[in-house]
N, C-alpha and C positions, 0 to 999 in steps of 0.2 A: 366430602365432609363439610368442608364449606360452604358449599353450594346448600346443605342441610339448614347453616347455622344462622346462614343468609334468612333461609325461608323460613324458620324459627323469628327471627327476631321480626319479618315483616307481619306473620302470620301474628305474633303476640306483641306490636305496638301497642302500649296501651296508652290513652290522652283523656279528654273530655274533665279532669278531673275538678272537684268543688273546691270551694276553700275550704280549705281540714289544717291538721295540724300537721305538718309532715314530720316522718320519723328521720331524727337525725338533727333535728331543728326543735327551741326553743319556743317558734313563736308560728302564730298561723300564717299560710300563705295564702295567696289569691291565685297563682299563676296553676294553670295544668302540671296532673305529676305523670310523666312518662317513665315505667319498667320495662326494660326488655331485656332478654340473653344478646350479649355482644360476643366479637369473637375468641374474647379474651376474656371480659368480665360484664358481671350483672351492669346494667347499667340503671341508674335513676337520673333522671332527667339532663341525658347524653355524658354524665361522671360516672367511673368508676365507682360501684356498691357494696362492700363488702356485708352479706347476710348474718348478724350476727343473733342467730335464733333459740330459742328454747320452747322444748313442748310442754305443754299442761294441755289437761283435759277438764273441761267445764264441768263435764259429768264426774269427774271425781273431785268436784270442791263446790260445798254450798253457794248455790246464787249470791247469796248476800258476801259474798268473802271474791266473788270474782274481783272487783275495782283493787282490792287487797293485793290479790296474789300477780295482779296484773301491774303494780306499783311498784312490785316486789322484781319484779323482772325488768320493768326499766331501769328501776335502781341498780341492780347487778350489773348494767351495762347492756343491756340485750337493745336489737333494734326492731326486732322480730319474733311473734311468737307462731308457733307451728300445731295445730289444733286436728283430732283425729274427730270423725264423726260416727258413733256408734249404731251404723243402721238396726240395731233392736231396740236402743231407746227411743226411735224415729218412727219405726212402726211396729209398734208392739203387737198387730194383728196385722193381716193380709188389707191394705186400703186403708185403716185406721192412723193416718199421721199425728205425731205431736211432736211440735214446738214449743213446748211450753215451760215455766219452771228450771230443771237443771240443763232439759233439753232445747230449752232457747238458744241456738248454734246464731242467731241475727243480733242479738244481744248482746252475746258474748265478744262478736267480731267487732260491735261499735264499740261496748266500751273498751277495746285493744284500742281501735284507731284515736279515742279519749284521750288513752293515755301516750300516744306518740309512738303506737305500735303499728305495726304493718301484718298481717296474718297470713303463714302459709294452712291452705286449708285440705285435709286429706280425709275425703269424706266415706272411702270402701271404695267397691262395697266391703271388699274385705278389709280389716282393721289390723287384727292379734292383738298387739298392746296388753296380753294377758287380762282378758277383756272376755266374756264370756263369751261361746263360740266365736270368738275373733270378731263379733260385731253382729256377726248374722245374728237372724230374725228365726228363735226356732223354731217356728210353724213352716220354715222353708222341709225338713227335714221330717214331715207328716208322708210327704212325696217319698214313696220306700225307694224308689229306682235314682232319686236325682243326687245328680255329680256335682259337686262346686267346685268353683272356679273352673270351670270347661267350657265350652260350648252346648251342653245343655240346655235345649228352648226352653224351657221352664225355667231356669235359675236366670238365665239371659234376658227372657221379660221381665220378671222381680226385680232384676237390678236394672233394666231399664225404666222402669214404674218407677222404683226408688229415684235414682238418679234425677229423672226430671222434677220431683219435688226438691229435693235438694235446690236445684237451679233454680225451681221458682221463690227459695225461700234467702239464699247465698250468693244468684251469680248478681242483684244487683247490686250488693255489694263488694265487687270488685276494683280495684282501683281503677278497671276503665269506666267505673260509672261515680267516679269520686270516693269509692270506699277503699279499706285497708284488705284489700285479699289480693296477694300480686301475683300466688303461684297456687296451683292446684295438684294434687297428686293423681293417678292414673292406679287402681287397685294399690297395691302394697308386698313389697316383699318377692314377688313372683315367684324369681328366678330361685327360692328355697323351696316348691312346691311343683312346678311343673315348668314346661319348655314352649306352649300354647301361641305364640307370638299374633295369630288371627284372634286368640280371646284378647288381648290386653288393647289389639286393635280396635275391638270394638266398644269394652271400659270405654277410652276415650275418643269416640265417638258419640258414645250415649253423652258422654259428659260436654261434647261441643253441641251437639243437639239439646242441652240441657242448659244451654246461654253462658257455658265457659269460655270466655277467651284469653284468659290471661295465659300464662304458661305451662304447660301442662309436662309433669315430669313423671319418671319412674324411679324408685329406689333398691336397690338389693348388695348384699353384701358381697365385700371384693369376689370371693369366690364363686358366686350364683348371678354376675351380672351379665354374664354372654348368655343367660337364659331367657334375660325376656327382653334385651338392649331392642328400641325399633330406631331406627335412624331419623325418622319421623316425629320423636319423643324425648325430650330432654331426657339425662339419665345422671341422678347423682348417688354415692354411692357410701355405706352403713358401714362403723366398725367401733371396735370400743377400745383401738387403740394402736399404733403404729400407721400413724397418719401419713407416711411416705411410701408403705406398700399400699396401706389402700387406693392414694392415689393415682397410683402407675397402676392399678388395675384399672384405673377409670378412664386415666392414657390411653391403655390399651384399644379400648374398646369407643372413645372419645375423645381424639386424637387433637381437636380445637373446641375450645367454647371456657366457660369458669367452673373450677374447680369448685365442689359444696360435698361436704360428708351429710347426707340425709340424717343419719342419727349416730351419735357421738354417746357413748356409755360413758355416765359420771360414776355410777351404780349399778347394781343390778336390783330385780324384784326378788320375791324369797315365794317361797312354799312351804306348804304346812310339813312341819319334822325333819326341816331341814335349818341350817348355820342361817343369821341374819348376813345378808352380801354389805360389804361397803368396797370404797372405791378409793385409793390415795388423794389427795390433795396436791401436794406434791407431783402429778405421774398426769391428773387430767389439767394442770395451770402448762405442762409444760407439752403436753403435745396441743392441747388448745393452742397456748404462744408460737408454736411452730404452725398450724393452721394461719393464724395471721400472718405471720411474716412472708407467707407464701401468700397471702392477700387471698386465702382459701375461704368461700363462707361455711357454713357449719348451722346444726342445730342440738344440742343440748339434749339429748333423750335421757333422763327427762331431767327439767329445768328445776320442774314442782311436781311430784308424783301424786299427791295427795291420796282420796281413799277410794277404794272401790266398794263403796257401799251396796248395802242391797245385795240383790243375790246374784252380781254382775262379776264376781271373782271368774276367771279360765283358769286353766289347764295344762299341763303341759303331758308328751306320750309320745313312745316309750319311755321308762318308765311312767303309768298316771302320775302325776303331780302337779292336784290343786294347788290353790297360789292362795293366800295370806290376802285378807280384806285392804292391812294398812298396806299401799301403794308409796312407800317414803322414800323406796329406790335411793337410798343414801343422796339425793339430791343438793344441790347446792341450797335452795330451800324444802324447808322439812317438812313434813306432811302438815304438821299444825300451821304452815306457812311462815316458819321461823327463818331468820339469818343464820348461818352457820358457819365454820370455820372457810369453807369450801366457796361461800356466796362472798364474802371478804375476799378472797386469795383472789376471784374472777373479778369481782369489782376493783380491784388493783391491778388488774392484769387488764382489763380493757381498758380504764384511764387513758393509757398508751396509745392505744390506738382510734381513739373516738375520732369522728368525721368531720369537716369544717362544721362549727359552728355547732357543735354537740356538744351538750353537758350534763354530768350525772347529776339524777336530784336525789336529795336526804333519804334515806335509808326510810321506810313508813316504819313505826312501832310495832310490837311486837302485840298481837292481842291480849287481851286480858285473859289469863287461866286462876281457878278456882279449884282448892279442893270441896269435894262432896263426902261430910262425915261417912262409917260404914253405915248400911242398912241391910235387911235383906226383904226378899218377896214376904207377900200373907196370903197368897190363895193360888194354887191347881189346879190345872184344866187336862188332864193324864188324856194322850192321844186316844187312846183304845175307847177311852169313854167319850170321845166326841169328834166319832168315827161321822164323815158323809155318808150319802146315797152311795150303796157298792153296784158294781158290774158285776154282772154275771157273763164268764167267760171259759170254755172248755179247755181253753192253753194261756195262757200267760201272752201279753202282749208288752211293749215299750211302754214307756210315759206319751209316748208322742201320739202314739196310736190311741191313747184315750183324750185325744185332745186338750193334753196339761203341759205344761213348758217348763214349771219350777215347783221345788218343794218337793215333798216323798211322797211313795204311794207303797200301798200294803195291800197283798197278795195272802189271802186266805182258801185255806183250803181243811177237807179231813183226811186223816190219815185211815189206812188199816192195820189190824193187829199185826206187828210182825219183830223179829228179833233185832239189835240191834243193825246197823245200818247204815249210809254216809248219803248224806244230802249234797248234791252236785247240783248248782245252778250255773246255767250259761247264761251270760255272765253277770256276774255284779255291778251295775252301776250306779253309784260309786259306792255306798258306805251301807252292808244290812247289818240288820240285827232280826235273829233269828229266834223264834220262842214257840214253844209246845205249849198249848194247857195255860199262854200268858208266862211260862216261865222263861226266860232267858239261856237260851242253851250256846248260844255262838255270837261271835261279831267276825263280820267276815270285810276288810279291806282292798278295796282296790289298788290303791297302789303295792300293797303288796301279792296283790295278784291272789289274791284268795278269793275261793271262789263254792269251797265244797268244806263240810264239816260232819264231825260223827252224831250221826241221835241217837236217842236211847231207843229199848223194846219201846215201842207202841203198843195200844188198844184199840179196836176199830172205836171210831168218833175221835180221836184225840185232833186237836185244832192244831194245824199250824199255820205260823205268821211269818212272813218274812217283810220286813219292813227296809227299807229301802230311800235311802236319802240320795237326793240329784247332788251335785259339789259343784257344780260350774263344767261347761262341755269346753273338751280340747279348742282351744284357739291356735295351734302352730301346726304343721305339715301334714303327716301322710294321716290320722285318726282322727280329722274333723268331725268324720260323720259319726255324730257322738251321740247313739241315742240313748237314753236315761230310763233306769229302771232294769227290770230283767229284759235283757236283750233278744233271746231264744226260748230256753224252758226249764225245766228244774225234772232233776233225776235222781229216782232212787236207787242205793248201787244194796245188794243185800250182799252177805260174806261168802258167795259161791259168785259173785260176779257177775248175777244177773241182775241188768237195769230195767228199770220200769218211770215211764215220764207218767208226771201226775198231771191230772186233769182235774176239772170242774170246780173252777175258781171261783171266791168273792174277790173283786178288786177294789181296793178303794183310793182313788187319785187326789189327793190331798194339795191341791196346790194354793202357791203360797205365793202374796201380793209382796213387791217392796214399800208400798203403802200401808201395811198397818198388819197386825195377824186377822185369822178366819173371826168372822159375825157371828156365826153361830157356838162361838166358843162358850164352856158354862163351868164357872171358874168357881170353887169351893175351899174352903178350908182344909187342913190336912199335908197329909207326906205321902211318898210314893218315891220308889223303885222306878219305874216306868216312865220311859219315855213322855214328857207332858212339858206344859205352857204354864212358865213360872208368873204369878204380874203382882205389882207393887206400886207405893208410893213413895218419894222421894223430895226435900224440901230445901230450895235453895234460894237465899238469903239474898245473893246478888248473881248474876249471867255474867258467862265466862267461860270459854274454850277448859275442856276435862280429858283423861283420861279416864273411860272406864275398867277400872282394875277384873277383870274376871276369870284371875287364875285359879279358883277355886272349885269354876265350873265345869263342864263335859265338853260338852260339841253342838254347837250349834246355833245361833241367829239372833239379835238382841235387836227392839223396837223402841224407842224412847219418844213420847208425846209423837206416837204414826209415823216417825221417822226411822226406817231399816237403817243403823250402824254398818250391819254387814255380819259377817261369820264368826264364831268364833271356837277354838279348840285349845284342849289345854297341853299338848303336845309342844306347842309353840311353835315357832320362836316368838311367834307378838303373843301378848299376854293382856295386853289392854287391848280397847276402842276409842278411837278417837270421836268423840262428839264436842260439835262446831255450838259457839255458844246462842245462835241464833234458833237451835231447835232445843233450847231451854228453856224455860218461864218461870220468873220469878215466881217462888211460892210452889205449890205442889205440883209433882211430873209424875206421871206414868212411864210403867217399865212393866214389861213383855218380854219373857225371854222361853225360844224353845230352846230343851236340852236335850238331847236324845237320848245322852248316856248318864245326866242327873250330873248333880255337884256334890264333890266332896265336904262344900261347908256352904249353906248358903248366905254368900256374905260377897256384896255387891260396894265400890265405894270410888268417890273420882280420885285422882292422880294430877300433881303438877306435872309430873314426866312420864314419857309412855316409857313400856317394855317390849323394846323389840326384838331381843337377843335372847330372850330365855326359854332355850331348848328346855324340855321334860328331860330329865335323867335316862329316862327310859326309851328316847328317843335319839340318844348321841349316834351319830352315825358309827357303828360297825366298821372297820373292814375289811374286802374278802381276802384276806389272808389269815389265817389261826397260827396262832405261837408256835412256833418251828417245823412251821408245816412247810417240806417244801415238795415243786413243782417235780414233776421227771417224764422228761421229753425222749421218743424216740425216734432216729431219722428213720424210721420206716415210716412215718407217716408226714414226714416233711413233702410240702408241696412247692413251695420259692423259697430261693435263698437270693438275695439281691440286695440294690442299694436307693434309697430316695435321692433325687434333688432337694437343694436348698431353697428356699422361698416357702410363701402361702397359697399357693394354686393348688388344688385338688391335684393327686397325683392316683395313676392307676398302671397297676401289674397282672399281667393273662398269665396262667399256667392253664395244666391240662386239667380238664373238666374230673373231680373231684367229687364223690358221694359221704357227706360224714356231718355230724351233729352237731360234733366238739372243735372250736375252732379259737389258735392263740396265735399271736403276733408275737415274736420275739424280740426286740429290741436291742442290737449288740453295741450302737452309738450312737452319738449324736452327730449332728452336724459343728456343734464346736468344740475346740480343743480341749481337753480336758472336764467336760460339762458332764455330769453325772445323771442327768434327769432323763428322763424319758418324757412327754408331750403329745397328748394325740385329741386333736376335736372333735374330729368324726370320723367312723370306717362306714363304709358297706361291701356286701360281700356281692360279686355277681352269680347271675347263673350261668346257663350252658350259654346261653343267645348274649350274653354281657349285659343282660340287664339287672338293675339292681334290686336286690332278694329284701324283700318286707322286713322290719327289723322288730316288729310288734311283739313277737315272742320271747325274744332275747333275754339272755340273763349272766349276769356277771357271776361268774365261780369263783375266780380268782385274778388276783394281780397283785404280784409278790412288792407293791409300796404303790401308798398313795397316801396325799396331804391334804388332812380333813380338819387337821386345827387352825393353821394359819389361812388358809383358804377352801376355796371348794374345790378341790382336784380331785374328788370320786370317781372310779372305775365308771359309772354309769354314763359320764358325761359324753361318752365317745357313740354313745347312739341316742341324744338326747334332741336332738334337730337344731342346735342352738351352736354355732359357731365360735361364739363368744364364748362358749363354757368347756371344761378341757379334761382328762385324765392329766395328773400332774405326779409324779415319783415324790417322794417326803422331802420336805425341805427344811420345816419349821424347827426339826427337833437332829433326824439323822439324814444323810443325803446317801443314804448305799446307792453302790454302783452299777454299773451293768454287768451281766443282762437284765434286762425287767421284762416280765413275761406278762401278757392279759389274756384270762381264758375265757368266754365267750359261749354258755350253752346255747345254740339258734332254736330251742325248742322242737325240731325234728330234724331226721334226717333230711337234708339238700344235697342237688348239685351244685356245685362251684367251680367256676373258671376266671376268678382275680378278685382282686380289690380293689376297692378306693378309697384315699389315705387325704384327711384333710389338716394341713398341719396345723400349729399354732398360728394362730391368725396373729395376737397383739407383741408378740416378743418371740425372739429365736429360740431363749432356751428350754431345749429339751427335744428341736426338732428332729427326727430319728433321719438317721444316716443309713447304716446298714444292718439288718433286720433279715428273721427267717420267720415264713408260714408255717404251722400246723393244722391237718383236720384229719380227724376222727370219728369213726360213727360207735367208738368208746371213750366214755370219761379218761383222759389221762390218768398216769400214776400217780399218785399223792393229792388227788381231790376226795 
């Protein structure tokens, strides 16, 4: 391992440097600035370095606001910012580069180095970052057969194509050519996704053929880092909190060199109909302070969350769940790029630790916000009535396959005379609305896995529509490949159970620019039911950062003077738009907004302060247990009865191979004395061979407590791919005891021979102790 850290630091010397401002320092230098991995600590120019980083993403904050939020982060203390590269902003077609505007990645990185920053830069290919397909280019995804992130020649030149623009646009900005970029990352995440260790090989590869020399690292969480660790590859390592197991995972596996958490959760992101996440103050000032004291560097995920504008929101699956435009991730600064309680505690909390001859400057102002009187739209543009050119197609095909990337597309067809009936389409992606005759008969959701609904008797000719909104494709593990639209076919079921697939389609592929809405749009006076494109004038007096308040409205996308906001639903929890005061103009603005599902009032108006937290009533989470329902288990179909170890390392149990549908964990203790909770981040179930069984069709029945008011501890979280997020037993109100049972439909019958139990990653309690299996190929008693 030495021998490793040795050819690390000769292989990423880096010198040559110009006069700049170095980070850490007050005043410019002249002298060369030398980074390399030592065998103990980062080094800058032969002293110990501690990295103290935060990420933001360029692409979620107006160009003009970068110098801003970049001021805002020195100010907090940071030495270092950590910047993700969205290869679909990069190449939005196959050979089509752009650098330009928010996707200026060379602009961004000077004006860091401006401000006395240093830039780690992680450019993909793959991203997540709750980033639309995790950064990919969805024209990758035209190719039916191609794998990502594999070895796949096709995906393998793309991201070599990529990569070397990258480098002709960033690597001469490295600090060994005098610029602020001192580390580079090697894909992302890996090791939560696959075990490929010749793909990540070649990642960076491409990236040293692509004029990378500075250091080139990997990151993945304590649990998933023996998956893609090369000895060859720096490796630092992801957690959102218990910063002394994660790093004895990284011990493990990194036995000499400097400790860095890659990404430190202040907050979390949110998703549509779901609690808005925040994060203690108190809980990140104090394991950040334990990072220092360990002389640990660290980066901030995220620092400044800002917005994901446009139609750039992802995904998250099993269960679907789109993600919320505002990206505020309870940050230490706020999406509008505000100081917060949380950006004070860290700005007191580095004080302490700043580096010879470092000093914090004045906190920048807060920008100027304005409200905007109410208003509402004056004109109509109803989809149906300003349909494009359709396809003519005998089965139903993707979005992808008609050559469109974003926005919805509507599938017309006639029916024949027949008695009532249930419309089954494979599958919904993401959001339809289904109508006969232009009437409205269904709304069919994805995340709730709906997929088929009842029609009426038909007449031969009767029209039907299924109209179909894209939401943003999966960006995290095993359901990237995420194509949009109907995925398969659509089937008619009649009441003896014979299906019939419909054929001989109008399609029509609607797709939709983050630059502006459709040209051909013909906008009129009037009201309407249906689906259509609200636009308006609106009149502001002086410029200034707003909320747009638009909890009044439906579902779907707001343009103000060509500038895409991003999405919007009235489900919540955000209920406003943030719009930055630089895409306002004094005197009158244009406003564009599609609805799909129409607004309850049309009444449009700005906000000093967003809303982030305001669930719909109708949307409070459930949970899967019913008032005094209880569970009833029988050891006839008990499979294990045993015990966990303590820690957060994946743990796995083999019995004998097992046929059954219905599958529950029992729970009988924890691992500390007295501790009432139950805790569990992830399971997977194996099969015969022990490999791990798809969790796609999964579905929570039941789990006798779960704590959905003080946090997010919902049954789901235990096949969500997200480590950081947890099934939690109630805490907020009752703490019942054990046992706690979680029931688990796997959607068909399987075989099974173990599990894999991943426990609480950030805190011990509720890690289970000793626990019994069940599987079934019948619903238990009492569901």
């Amino acid at each position: 391992m030495k021998n490793t850290i040795v050819l690390l630091s000769l292989l990423f010397i880096v010198s040559k440097g110009l006069s700049q401002k170095l980070p850490g320092s007050d005043q410019a230098i002249k002298t060369s600035t030398v980074f390399k991995i030592g065998e103990n600590d980062f080094l800058l120019n032969g002293k110990p370095y501690v990295i103290r980083c935060g990420e933001m993403h360029f692409a979620r904050i107006a160009k003009e606001y970068w110098v801003h939020r970049l001021k805002m982060a020195k100010a907090m203390g940071l030495n270092t910012v950590c910047a993700y590269l969205f290869w679909n902003t990069h190449e939005p077609e196959p050979g089509q580069f752009n650098w330009s505007g928010m996707a200026d990645a060379a602009e961004f990185c000077k004006l860091a180095q401006k401000e006395g920053l240093f830039v780690i830069l992680r450019p993909g290919p793959y991203s997540c970052a709750e980033w639309e397909f995790g950064g990919f280019p969805w024209w990758l995804l035209k190719k039916k057969d191609i794998k990502l992130r594999t070895q796949d020649p096709y995906y393998l030149e793309r991201c070599r194509l990529y990569l070397n623009q990258v480098g002709k646009v960033l690597a001469p900005l490295q600090v060994t050519n005098g610029g602020p970029i001192i580390m580079t990352q090697v894909e992302n995440e890996y090791g939560s996704y696959g075990d490929d260790k010749e793909y990540i090989g070649k990642i960076r590869d491409y990236l040293v053929e692509a004029g990378f020399n500075v250091p080139l690292f990997t990151c993945d969480g304590p649990s998933q880092l023996k998956k893609d660790v090369r000895e060859d590859i720096f490796s630092v390592v992801n957690f959102g909190g218990n910063p002394e197991s994660g790093f004895k995972a990284l011990r493990d596996i990194r036995p000499k060199g400097p400790l860095m958490c890659g990404e430190y959760y202040p907050g979390w992101f949110d998703s549509w109909g779901t609690k808005h996440h925040t994060g203690s103050v108190d809980h990140v000032v104090k394991e950040i302070g334990y990072m220092l004291d360990q002389k640990a560097s660290f980066s901030i995920y995220m620092a400044h969350g800002g917005t994901t504008f446009g139609q750039w929101t992802g995904a998250n699956s099993p269960p679907y769940l789109p993600q919320t435009s505002s990206y505020d991730y309870d940050a230490p600064i706020s999406e509008a790029g505000w100081d917060t309680d949380k950006f004070y505690a860290l700005r007191k909390l580095f004080s302490g630790y700043l580096q010879e001859g470092e000093t914090l400057p004045a906190v920048p102002a807060r920008n100027k916000v304005i409200k905007i009187p109410a208003f509402s739209t004056t004109e109509i543009a109803p989809l149906f009535s300003n349909l494009p050119a359709f396809v003519s197609d005998t089965k139903v095909k993707n979005m992808e396959e008609y050559d469109q990337g974003y926005g919805s597309i509507l599938y017309r067809t006639k029916l024949s005379a027949a008695a009532a009936s249930t419309l089954n389409i494979k599958e919904v992606h993401d959001f339809a609305l289904v109508f006969i005759n232009g009437k409205k008969i269904a709304t069919l959701d994805r995340r709730k896995n709906e997929n088929s609904c009842k029609l009426p008797a038909t007449k031969a000719g009767d029209v039907l529509d299924i109209l179909i909104e894209a939401m943003g494709r999966v960006n995290y593990g095993e359901g990237m490949h995420d194509r949009k639209g109907i995925t398969d076919k659509v089937i008619i079921s009649d009441s003896n159970g014979k299906s019939t697939e419909l054929i001989n389609w109008q399609v029509y592929p609607m797709a939709l620019s983050n630059d502006g809405p459709p040209q051909y749009l013909k906008f009129k006076s009037g009201k309407t039911n249906m689906p259509s494109y609200y636009k308006g004038v609106f009149t502001v007096k002086e410029i200034g950062d707003t909320f747009l308040d638009v909890s009044t409205w439906g579902k779907g996308l707001v343009w103000i003077n060509g500038h895409c906001l991003g999405r919007f639903w009235n489900i919540g929890p955000t209920q406003t738009m943030y719009v930055p005061a630089p895409w306002l103009k004094k005197g009158s603005n244009e406003i564009t907004i599609l609805d799909y599902v129409g607004p309850a009032k049309n009444s449009l108006m700005g906000l000093e302060l967003p809303k982030l937290d305001d669930l719909a009533i109708k949307m409070k989470i459930e949970k899967h247990r019913k008032e005094n329902q209880t569970l009833q288990l029988g050891d006839n179909i008990l499979v294990y009865q045993g015990g966990f170890k303590d820690g957060i390392e994946w743990q796995t149990v083999k019995f004998n191979s097992t046929k059954g549908r219905y599958f529950c964990i029992e729970s009988l203790s924890s691992q500390k004395k007295d501790d009432p909770y139950t805790t569990i981040a992830e399971l997977y179930l194996l099969d015969e061979k022990g490999k791990e069984l798809p969790r796609n069709k999964w579905k929570i029945l039941y789990a006798d407590s779960e704590e959905i008011d003080g946090d997010d501890g919902k049954a789901d979280n235990v096949f969500d791919l997200q480590s950081t997020s947890i099934w939690h037993t109630e805490w907020s109100e009752n703490s019942p005891k054990h046992p706690h049972q979680l029931v688990i439909d796997l959607g068909e019958s399987v075989n099974c021979s173990g599990l894999k139990y991943l426990p609480r990653q950030d805190n011990a309690n509720g890690r289970i102790k000793d626990f019994k299996l069940y599987l079934s190929g019948k619903a238990f008693s009492g569901l």
